[in-house]
TIKOL-411885 format. One record per residue (C-alpha): z, x, y; residue number from 0; residue in one letter. Coordinates in nm, 4 decimals. Each point is the difference from the previous one (the first is absolute). Last residue first. Layout:
# TIKOL-411885
pt pz Z | px X | py Y | k NUM | r A
...
//
This chain:
# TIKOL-411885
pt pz -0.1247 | px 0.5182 | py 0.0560 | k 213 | r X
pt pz -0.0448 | px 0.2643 | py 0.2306 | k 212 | r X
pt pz -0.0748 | px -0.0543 | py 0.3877 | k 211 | r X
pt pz -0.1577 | px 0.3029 | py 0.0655 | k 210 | r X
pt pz -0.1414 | px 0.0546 | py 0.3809 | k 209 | r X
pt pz -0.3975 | px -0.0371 | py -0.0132 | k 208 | r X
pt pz -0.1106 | px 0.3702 | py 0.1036 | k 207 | r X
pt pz -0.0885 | px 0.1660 | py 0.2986 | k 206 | r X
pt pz -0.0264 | px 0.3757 | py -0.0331 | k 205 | r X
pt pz 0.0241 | px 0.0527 | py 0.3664 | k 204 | r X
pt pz -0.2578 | px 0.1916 | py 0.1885 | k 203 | r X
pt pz -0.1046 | px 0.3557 | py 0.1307 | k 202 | r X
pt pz -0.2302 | px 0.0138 | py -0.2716 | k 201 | r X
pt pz 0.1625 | px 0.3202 | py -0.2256 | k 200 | r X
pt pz 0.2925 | px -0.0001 | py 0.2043 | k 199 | r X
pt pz 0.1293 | px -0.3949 | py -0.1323 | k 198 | r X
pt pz 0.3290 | px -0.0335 | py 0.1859 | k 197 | r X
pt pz 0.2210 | px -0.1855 | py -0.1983 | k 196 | r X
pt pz 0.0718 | px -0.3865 | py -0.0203 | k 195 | r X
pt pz 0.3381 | px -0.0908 | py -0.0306 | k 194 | r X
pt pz 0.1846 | px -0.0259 | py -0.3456 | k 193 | r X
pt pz 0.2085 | px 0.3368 | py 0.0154 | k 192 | r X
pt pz 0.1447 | px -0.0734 | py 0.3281 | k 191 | r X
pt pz 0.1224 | px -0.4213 | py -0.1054 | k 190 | r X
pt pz 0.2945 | px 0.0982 | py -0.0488 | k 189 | r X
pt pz 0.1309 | px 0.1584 | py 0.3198 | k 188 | r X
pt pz -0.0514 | px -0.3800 | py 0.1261 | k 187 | r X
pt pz 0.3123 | px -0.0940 | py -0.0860 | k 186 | r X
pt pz 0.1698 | px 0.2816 | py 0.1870 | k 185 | r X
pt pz -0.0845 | px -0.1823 | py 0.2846 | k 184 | r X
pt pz 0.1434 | px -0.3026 | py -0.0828 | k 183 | r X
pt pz 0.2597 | px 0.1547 | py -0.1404 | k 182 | r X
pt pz 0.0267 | px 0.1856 | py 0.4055 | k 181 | r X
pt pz -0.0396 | px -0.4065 | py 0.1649 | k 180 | r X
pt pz 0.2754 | px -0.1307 | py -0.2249 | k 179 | r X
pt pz 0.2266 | px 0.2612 | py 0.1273 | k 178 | r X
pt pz -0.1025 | px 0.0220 | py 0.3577 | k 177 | r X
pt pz 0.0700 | px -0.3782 | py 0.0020 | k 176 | r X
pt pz 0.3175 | px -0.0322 | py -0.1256 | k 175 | r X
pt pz 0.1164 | px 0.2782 | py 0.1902 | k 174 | r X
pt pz -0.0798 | px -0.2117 | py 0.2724 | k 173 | r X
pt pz 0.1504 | px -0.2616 | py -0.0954 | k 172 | r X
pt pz 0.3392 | px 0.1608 | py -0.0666 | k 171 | r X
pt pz -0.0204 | px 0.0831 | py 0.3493 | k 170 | r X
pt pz -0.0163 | px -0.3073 | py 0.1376 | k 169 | r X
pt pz 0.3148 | px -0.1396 | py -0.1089 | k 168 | r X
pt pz 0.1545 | px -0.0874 | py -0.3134 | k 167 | r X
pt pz 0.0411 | px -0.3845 | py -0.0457 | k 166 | r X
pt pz -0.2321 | px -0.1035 | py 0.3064 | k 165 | r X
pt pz -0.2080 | px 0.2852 | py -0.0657 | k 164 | r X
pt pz -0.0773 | px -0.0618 | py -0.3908 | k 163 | r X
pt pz -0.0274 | px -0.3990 | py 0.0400 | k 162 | r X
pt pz -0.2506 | px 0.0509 | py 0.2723 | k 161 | r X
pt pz -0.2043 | px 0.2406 | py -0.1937 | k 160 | r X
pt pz 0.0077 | px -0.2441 | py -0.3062 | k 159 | r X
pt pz -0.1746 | px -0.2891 | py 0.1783 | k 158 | r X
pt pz -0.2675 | px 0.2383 | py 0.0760 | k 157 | r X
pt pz -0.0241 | px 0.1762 | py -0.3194 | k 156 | r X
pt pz -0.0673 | px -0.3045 | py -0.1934 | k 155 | r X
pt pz -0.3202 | px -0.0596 | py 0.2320 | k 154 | r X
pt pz -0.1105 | px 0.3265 | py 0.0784 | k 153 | r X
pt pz 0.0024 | px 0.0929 | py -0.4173 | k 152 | r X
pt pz -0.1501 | px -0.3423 | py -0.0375 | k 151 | r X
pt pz -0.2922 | px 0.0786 | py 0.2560 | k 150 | r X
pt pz -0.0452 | px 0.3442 | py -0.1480 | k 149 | r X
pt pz -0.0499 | px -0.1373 | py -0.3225 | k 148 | r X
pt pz -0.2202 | px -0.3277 | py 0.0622 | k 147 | r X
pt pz -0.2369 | px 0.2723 | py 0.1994 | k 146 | r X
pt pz -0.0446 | px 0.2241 | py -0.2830 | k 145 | r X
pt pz -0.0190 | px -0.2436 | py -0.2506 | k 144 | r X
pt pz -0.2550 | px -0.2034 | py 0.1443 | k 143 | r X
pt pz -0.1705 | px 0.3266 | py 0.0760 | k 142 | r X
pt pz -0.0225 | px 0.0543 | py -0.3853 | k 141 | r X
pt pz -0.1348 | px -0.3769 | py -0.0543 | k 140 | r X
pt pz -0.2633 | px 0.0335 | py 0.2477 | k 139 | r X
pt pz -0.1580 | px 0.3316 | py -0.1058 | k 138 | r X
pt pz 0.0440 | px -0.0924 | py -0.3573 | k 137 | r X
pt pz -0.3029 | px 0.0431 | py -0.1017 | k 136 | r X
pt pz -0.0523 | px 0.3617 | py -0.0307 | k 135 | r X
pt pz 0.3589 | px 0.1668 | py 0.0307 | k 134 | r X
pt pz 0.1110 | px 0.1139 | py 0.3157 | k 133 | r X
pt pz 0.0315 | px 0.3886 | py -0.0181 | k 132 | r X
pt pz -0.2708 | px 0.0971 | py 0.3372 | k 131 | r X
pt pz 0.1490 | px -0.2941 | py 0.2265 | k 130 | r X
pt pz 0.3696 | px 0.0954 | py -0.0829 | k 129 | r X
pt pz -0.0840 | px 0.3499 | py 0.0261 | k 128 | r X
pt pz -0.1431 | px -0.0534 | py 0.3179 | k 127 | r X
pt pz 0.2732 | px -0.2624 | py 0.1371 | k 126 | r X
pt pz 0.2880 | px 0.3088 | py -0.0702 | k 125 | r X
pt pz -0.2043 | px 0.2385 | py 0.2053 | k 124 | r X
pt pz -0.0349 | px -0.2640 | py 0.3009 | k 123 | r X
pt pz 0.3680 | px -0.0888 | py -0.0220 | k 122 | r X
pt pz 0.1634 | px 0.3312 | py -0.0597 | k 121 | r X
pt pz -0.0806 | px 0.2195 | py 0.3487 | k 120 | r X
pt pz -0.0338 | px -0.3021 | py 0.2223 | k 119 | r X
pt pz 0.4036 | px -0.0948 | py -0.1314 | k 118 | r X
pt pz 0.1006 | px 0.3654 | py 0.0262 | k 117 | r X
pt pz -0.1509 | px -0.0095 | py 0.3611 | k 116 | r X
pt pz 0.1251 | px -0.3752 | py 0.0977 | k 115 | r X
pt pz 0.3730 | px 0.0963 | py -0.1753 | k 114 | r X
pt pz 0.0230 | px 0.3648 | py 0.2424 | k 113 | r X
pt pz -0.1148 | px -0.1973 | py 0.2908 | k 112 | r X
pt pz 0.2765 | px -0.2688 | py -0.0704 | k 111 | r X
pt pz 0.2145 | px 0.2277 | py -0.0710 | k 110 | r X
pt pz -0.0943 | px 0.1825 | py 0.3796 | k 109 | r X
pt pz 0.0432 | px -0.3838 | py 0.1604 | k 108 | r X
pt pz 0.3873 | px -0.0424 | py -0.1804 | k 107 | r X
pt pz 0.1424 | px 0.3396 | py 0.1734 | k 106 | r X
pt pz -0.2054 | px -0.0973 | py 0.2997 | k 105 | r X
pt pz 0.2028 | px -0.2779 | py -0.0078 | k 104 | r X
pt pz 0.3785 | px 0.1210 | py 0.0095 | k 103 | r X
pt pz 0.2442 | px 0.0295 | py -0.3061 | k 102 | r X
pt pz -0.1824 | px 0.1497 | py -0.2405 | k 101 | r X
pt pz 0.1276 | px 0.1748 | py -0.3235 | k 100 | r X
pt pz 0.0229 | px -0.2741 | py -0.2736 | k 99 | r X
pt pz -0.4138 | px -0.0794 | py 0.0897 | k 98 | r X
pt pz -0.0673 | px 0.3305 | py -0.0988 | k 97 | r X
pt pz 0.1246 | px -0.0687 | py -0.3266 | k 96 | r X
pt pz -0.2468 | px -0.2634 | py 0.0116 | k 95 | r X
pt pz -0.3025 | px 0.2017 | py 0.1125 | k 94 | r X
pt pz 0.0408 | px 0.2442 | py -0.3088 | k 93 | r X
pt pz -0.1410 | px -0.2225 | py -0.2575 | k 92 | r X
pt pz -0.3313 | px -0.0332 | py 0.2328 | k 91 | r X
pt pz -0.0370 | px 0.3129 | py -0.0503 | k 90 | r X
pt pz -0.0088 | px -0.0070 | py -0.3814 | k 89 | r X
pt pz -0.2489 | px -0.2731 | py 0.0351 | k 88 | r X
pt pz -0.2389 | px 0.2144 | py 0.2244 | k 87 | r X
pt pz 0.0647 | px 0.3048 | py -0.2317 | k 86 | r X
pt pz -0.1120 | px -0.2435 | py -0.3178 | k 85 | r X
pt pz -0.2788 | px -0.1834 | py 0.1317 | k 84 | r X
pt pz -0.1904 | px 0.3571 | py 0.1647 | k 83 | r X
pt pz 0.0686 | px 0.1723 | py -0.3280 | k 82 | r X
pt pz -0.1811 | px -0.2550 | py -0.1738 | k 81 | r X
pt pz -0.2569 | px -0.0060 | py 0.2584 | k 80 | r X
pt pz -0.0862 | px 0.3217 | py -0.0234 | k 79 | r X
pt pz 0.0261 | px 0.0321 | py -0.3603 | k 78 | r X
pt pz -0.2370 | px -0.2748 | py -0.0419 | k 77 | r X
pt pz -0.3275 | px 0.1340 | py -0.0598 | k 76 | r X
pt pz -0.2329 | px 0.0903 | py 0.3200 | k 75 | r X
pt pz 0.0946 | px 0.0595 | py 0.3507 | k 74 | r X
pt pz -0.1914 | px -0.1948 | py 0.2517 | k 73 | r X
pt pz 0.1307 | px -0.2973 | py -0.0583 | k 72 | r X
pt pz 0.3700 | px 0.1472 | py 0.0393 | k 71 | r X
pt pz -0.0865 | px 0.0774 | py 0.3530 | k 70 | r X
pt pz -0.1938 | px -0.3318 | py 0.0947 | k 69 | r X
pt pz 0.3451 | px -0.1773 | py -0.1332 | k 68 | r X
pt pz 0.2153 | px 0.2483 | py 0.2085 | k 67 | r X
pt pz -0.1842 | px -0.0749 | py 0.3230 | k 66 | r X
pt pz 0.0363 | px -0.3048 | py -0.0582 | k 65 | r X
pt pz 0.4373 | px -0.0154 | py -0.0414 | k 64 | r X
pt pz 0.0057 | px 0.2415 | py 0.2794 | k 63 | r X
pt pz -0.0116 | px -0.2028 | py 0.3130 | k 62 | r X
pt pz 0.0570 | px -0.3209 | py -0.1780 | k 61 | r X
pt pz 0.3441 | px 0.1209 | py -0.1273 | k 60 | r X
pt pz 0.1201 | px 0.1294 | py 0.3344 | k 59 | r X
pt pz -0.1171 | px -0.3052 | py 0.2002 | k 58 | r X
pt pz 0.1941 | px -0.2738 | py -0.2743 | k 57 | r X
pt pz 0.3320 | px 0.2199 | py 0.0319 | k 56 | r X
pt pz 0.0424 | px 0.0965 | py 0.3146 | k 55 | r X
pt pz -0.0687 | px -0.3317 | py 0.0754 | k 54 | r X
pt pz 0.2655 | px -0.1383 | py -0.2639 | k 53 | r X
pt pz 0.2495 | px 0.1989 | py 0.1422 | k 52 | r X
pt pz -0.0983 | px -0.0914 | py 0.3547 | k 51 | r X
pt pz 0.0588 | px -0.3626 | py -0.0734 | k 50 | r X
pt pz 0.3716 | px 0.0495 | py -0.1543 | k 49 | r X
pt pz 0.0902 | px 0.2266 | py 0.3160 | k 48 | r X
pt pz -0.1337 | px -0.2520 | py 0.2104 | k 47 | r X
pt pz 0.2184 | px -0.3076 | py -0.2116 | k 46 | r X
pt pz 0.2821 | px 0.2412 | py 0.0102 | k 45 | r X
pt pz -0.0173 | px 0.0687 | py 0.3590 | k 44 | r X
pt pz 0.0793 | px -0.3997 | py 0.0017 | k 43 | r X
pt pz 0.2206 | px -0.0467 | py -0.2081 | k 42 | r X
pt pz 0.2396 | px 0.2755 | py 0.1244 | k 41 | r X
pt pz 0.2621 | px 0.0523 | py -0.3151 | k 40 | r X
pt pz 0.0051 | px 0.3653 | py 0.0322 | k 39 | r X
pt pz -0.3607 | px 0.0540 | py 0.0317 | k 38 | r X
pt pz -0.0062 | px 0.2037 | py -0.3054 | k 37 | r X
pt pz 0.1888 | px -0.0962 | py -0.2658 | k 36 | r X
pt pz 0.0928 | px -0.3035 | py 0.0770 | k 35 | r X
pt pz -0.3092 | px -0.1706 | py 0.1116 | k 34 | r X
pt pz -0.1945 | px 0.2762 | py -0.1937 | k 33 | r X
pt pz 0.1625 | px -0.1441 | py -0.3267 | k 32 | r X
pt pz -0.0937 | px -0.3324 | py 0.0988 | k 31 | r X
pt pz -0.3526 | px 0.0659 | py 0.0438 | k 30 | r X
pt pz 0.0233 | px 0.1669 | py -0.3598 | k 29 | r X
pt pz 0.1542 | px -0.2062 | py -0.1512 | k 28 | r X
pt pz -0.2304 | px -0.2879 | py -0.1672 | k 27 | r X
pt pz -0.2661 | px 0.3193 | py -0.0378 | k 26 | r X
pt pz 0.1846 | px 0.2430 | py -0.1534 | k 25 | r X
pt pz 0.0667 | px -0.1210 | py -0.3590 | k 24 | r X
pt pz -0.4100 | px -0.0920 | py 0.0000 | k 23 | r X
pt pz -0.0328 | px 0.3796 | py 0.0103 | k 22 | r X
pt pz 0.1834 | px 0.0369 | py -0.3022 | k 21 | r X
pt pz -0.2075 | px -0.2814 | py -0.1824 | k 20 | r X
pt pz -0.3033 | px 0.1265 | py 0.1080 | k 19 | r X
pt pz 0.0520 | px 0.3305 | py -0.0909 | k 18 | r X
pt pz 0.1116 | px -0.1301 | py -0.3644 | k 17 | r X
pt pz -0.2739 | px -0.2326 | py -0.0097 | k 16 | r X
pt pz -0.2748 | px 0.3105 | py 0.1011 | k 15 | r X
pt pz 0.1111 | px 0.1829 | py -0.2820 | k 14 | r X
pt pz -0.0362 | px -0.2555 | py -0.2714 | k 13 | r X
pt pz -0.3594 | px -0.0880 | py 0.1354 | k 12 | r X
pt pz -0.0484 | px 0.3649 | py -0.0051 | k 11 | r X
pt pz 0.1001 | px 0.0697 | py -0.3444 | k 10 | r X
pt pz -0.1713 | px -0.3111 | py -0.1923 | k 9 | r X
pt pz -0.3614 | px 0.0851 | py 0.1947 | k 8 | r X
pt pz 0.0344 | px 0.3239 | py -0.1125 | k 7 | r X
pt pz 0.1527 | px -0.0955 | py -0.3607 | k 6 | r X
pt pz -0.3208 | px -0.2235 | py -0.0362 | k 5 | r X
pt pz 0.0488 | px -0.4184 | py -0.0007 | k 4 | r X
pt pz 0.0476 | px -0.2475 | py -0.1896 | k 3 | r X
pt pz 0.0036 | px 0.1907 | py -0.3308 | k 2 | r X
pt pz -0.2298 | px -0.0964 | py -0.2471 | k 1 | r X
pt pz 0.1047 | px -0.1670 | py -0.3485 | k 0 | r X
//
């Protein structure tokens, strides 16, 4: 009986759940963590500081998020943008930690940089693998599961974030986050030996059908 789907396809679904589900910790808290945290309780600067985070944000990751994606299309195999996926995930890990540390807004706007350029770095990498690995006709049904998964992992972790820092604080959260952000990074260590090489006699890939096994 065939598999539903490849181990590529099975290990970066799985990997992208568990960094949406940590990131989706942060998001029900995170305005009110810089109302505390960082404006010292002034709603107002808060709802600036909260806006300019997300600029900083949004502007840094579509400055370099394209220019990334015509890089790693110009490189052939996929070691490039394997190792692209996993640094860029592994840096995004860090940004929570950094998160524990600040306690004035530029403090929160230069994460924010750091999470748009590790986030540009491993999203455009991770969708070419994705695209090259899907399995023949099951296009649809794979990216079902992709999407379903990361919007139950956001979903469950959302009401959960808010549990975590009212009981524990925000901190806690955050560690949360960095944690389940790094497995997810380390997740995708295992899929090195099953990308696409660098073909040097023609300059290509060798592109086969991924195996699905019976």
């Amino acid at each position: 009986m065939p598999k539903l789907f490849n181990k590529i396809i099975k290990i970066l679904i799985t990997s992208d759940f568990f960094l949406n589900l940590g990131w989706g910790l942060l998001s029900p808290i995170f305005a009110i963590f810089i109302l505390e945290k960082i404006t010292d309780g002034d709603s107002l600067r808060a709802v600036e500081v909260a806006g300019f985070s997300a600029l900083f944000y949004w502007i840094t990751k579509s400055i370099f998020e394209i220019p990334i994606g015509w890089f790693l299309d110009k490189k052939y195999g996929e070691k490039d943008d394997f190792w692209f996926m996993v640094i860029g995930t592994f840096i995004t890990a860090v940004v929570p930690i950094g998160y524990l540390f600040s306690y004035v807004p530029w403090h929160i706007y230069f994460f924010q940089i750091i999470h748009a350029m590790g986030m540009a770095m491993a999203l455009p990498s991770w969708l070419a693998i994705f695209t090259r690995h899907i399995d023949k006709g099951k296009e649809a049904f794979e990216w079902s599961i992709e999407t379903t998964s990361i919007g139950a992992g956001a979903g469950i972790a959302g009401g959960i974030g808010g549990l975590i820092a009212a009981s524990f604080g925000f901190k806690v959260v955050f560690v949360f986050v960095s944690s389940l952000t790094f497995f997810s990074a380390i997740l995708l260590m295992f899929v090195k030996n099953s990308i696409y090489p660098k073909s040097k006699e023609s300059g290509a890939m060798h592109i086969e059908k991924p195996v699905v096994g019976p």
